[in-house]
C-alpha positions in Angstrom: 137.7 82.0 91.5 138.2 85.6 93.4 136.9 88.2 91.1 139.1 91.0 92.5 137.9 93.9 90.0 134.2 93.6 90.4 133.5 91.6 93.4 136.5 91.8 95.8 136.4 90.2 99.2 135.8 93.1 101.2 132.9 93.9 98.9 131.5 90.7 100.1 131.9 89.8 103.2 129.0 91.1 104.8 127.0 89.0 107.1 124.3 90.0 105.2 125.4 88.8 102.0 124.5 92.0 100.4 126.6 94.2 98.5 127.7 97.8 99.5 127.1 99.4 96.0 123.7 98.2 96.0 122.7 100.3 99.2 124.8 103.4 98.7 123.9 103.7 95.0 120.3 104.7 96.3 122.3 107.9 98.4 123.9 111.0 97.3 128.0 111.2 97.3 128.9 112.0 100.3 126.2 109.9 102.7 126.8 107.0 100.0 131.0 106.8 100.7 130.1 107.4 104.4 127.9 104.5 104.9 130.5 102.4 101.9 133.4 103.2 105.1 131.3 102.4 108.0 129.8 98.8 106.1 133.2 98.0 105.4 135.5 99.2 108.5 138.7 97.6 109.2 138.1 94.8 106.2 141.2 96.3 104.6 142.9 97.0 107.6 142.8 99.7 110.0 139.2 100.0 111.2 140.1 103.3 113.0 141.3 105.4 109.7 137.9 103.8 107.9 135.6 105.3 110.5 137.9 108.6 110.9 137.1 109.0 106.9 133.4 108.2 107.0 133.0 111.1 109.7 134.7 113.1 107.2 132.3 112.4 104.6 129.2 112.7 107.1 131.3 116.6 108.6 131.5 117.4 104.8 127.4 116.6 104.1 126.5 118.5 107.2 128.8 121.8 106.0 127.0 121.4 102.3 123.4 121.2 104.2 124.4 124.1 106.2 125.5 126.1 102.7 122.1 125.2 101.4 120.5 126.2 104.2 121.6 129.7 104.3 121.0 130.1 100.9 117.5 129.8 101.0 116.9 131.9 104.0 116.9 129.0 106.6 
């Protein structure tokens, strides 16, 4: 039976058998939904948009690294 709250089919259809959550749980937000788009790109669909929005997330981590930089004088 297809368990689509918990364990939908994109969530597992890795080669690898592993589950995204179980990698990206070990990252901050932003690296963490990055890598969640890039692991699961075009399973839902349009494998383009999934990879636009994981650059987002990776351009939004690099701005906050930046931001953090500066503050402390690097």
């Amino acid at each position: 039976m297809r368990d689509s709250v918990n364990h939908p089919a994109h969530y597992t259809s890795h080669p690898s058998g592993v589950e995204c959550i179980q990698i990206t749980e070990h990252m901050n937000f932003c690296i963490g939904n990055a890598m969640k788009y890039l692991w699961r790109a075009g399973l839902k669909g349009n494998a383009v948009e999934d990879l636009e929005k994981a650059r987002w997330y990776v351009d939004r981590e690099i701005r906050r690294l930046r931001f953090a930089g500066k503050k402390q004088g690097r």
